[in-house]
C-alpha positions as CSV (number, residue, x, y, z in Angstrom):
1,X,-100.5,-9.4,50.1
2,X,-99.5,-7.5,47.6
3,X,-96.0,-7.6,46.2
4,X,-93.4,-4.6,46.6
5,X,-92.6,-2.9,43.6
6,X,-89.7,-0.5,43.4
7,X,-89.7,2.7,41.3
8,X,-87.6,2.9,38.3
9,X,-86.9,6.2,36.4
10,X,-86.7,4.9,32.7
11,X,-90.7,4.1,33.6
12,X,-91.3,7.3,35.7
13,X,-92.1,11.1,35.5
14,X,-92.6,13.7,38.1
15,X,-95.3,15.9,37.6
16,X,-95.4,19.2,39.2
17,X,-98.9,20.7,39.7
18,X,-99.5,24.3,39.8
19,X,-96.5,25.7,42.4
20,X,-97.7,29.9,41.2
21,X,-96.4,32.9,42.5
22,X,-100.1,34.2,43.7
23,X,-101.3,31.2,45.5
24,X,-97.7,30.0,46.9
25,X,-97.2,32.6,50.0
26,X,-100.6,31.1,51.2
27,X,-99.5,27.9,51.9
28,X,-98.9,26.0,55.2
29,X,-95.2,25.6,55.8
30,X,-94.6,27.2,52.5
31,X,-90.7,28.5,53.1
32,X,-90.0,24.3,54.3
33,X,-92.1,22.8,50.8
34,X,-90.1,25.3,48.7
35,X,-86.7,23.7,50.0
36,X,-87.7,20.5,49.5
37,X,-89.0,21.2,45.8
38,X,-86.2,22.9,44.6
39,X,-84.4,19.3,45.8
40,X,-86.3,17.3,44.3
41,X,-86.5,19.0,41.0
42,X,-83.0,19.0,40.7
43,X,-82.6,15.5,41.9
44,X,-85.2,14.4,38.9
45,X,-82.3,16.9,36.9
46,X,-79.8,14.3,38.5
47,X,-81.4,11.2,37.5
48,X,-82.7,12.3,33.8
49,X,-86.4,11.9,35.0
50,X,-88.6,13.9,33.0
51,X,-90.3,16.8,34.4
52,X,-94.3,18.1,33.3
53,X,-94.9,21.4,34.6
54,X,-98.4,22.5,35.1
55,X,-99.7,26.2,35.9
56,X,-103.7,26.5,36.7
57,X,-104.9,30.0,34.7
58,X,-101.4,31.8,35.4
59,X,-103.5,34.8,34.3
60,X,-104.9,35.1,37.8
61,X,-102.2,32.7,39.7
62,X,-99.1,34.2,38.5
63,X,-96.3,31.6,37.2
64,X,-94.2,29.0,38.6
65,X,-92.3,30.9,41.5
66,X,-89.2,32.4,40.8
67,X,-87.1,29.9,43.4
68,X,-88.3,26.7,41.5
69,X,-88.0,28.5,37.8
70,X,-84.1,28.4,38.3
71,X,-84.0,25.2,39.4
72,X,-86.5,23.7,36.5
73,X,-84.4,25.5,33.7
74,X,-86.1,25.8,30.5
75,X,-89.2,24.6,30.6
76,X,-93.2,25.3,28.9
77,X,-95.9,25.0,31.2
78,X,-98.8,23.4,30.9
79,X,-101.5,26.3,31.1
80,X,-104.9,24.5,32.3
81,X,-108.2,25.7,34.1
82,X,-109.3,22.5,35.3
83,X,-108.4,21.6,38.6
84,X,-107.2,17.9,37.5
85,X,-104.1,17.9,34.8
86,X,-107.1,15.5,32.9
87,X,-109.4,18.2,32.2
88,X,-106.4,20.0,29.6
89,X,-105.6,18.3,26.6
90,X,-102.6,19.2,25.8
91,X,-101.6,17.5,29.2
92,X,-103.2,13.9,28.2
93,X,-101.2,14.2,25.4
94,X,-97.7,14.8,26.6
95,X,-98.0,12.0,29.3
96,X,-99.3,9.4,25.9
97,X,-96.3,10.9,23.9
98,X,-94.1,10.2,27.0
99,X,-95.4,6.6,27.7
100,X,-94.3,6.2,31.4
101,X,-96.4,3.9,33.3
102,X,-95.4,5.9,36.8
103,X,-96.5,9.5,38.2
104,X,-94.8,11.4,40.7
105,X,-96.9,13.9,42.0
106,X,-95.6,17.2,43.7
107,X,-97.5,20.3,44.0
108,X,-100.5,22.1,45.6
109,X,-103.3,22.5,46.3
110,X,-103.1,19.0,48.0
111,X,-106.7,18.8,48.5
112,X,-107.7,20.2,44.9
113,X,-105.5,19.6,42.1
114,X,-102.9,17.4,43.6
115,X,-105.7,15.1,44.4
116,X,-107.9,15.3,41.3
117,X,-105.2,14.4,39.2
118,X,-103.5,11.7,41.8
119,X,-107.6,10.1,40.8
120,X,-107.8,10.2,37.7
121,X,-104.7,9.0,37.4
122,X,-105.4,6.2,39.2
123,X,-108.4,5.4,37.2
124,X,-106.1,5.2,33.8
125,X,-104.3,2.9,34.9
126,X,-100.9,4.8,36.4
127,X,-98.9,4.1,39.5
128,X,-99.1,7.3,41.2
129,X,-96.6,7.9,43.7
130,X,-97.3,11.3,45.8
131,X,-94.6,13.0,47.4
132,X,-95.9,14.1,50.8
133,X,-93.6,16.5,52.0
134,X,-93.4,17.9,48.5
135,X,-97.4,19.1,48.6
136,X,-99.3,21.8,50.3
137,X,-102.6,23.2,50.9
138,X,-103.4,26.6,52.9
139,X,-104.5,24.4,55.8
140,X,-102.8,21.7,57.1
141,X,-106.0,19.6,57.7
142,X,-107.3,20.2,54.0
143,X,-103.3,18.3,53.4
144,X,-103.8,15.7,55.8
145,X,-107.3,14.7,54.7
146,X,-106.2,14.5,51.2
147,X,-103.2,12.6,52.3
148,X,-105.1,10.0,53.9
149,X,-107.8,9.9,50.9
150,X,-105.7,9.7,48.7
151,X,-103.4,6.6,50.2
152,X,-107.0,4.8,50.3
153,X,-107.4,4.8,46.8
154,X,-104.0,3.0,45.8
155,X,-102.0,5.6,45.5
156,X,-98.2,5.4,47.4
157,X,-97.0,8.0,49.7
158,X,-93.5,8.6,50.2
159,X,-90.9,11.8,51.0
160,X,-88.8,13.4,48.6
161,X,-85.4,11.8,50.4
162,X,-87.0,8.4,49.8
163,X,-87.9,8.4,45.8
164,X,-84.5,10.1,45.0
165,X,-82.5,7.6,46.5
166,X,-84.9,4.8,45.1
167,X,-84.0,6.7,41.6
168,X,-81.0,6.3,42.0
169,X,-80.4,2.7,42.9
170,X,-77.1,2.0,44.1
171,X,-74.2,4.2,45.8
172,X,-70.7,5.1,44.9
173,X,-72.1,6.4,41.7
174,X,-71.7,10.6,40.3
175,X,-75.7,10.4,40.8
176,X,-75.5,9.0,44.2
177,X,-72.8,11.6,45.1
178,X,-75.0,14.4,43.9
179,X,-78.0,13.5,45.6
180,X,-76.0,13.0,48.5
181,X,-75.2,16.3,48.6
182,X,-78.2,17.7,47.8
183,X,-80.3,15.8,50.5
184,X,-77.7,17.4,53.2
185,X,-78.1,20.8,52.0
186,X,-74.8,21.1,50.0
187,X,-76.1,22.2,46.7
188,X,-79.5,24.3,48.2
């Protein structure tokens, strides 16, 4: 049996893959995954857990959409135009410079990038924890099939809720207060 390991934000960052204005509208439950992103993003905000931003070939894609842009802040993409974040340079070399031992993975396409990357990641060496309610594909199925792939490789699926209160670590805290809010729908 393997022993439980809890997720700690000092060793963590959240990587969100390729959430572009053209692709975006397409997506399966797309109004429902941008609510829970713009939580999440501002919960990492919350907890100080870095953020990597990836965009596949925004020249055809478009940019991050406008909803998450606000909530992100200042921020420099990751351009890339392979579907894994492992295929662009400049993305193996922020995650070294950061030297966090712990992914979380939000994004789409679940099936394609989200995926490729949850791999390879897996294959260097990283916990990968993907956020399930915080990825999307344009069919459900192509989702769910990644999903269950994906869980059968080692990698750890959990909701959005879940890994922001595990962040966090204890209530009665400002964090704990803010996340609080923000999970009911206060700060939306």
């Amino acid at each position: 049996m393997n022993k439980a390991e809890r997720v700690i934000s000092k060793d963590s960052v959240a990587l969100l893959i390729d959430v572009q204005s053209v692709l975006f509208p397409l997506i399966d439950n797309n109004k429902e995954l941008e609510l829970y992103l713009k939580r999440i993003v501002k919960g990492f905000g919350f907890l100080d857990t870095p953020l990597v931003v990836t965009e596949q070939y925004s020249k055809g894609l478009g940019n991050t959409i406008e909803g998450l842009k606000a909530v992100v802040g200042e921020y420099q993409p990751i351009e890339k135009m392979s579907f894994s974040c492992f295929g662009c340079v400049p993305f193996i070399e922020k995650l070294e410079i950061m030297k966090r031992n712990t992914v979380i993975l939000m994004g789409i396409e679940a099936h394609i990038c989200v995926q490729q990357t949850a791999m390879d990641l897996i294959d260097r060496g990283f916990r990968v924890l993907l956020i399930e309610d915080c990825i999307g594909s344009r069919k459900a199925n192509d989702k769910n099939i990644a999903v269950e792939r994906m869980r059968g490789v080692g990698i750890e699926v959990t909701t959005y809720e879940s890994i922001l209160f595990e962040l966090c670590e204890v209530s009665g805290t400002e964090t704990f207060k803010k996340i609080s809010r923000l999970i009911r729908g206060y700060e939306d």
